[in-house]
C-alpha positions in Angstrom: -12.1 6.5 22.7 -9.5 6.2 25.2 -10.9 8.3 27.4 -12.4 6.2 30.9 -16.6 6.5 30.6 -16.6 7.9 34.2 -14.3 11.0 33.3 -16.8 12.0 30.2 -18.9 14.8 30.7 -23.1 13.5 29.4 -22.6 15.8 26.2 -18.9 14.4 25.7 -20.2 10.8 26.1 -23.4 11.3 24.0 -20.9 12.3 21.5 -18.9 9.6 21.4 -21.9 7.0 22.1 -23.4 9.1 18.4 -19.9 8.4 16.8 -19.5 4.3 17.7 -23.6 4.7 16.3 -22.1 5.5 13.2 -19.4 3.4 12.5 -21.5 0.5 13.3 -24.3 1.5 11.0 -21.5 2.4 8.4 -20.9 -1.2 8.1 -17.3 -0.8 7.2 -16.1 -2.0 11.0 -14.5 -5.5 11.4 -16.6 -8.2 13.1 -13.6 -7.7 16.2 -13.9 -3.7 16.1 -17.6 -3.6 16.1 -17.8 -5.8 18.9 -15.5 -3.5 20.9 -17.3 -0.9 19.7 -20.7 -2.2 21.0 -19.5 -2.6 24.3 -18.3 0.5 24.4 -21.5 2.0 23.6 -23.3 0.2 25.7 -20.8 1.6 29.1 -21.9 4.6 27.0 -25.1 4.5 26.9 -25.2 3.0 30.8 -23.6 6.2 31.6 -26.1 8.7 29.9 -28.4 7.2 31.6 -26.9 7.1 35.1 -26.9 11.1 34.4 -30.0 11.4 33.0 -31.5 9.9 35.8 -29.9 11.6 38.4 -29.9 14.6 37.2 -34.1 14.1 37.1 -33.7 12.9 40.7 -32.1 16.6 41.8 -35.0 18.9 39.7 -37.7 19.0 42.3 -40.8 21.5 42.3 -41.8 23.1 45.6 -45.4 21.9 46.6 -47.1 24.9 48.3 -49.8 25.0 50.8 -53.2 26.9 51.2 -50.8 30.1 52.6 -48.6 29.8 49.8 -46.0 28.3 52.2 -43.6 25.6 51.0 -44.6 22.6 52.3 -42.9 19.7 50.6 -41.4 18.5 46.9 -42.5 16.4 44.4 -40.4 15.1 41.3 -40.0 16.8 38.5 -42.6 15.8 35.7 -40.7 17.1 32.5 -43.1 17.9 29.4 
């Protein structure tokens, strides 16, 4: 947990964001240490995000014309 958010990797942050889930939930965190712990989930969870959505922003598919040619892109539409 001393590790700066912006030098996690998503899966390493995830992890950590999944661990301060639990001790919250576990109830057995002071009032002091869970609100540390929230905050730090939230930069957390802020973070996922960030690479989440950027990550979405750099998967395009190709839009083809009549010929077959590549004419343009268009987000990706996961699902």
């Amino acid at each position: 947990m001393d590790t700066p958010i912006e030098d996690l990797s998503f899966e390493d942050a995830l992890k950590e964001l999944e661990r301060i889930v639990g001790r919250l939930e576990s109830g057995e965190a002071s009032l002091d240490e869970s609100i540390r712990l929230y905050e730090r989930g939230d930069r957390l969870r802020a973070r996922c995000a960030e690479r989440l959505d950027a990550a979405q922003a750099r998967i395009e598919a190709i839009r083809l014309d009549a010929e077959g040619k590549p004419t343009a892109t268009r987000p990706f539409a996961a699902g």
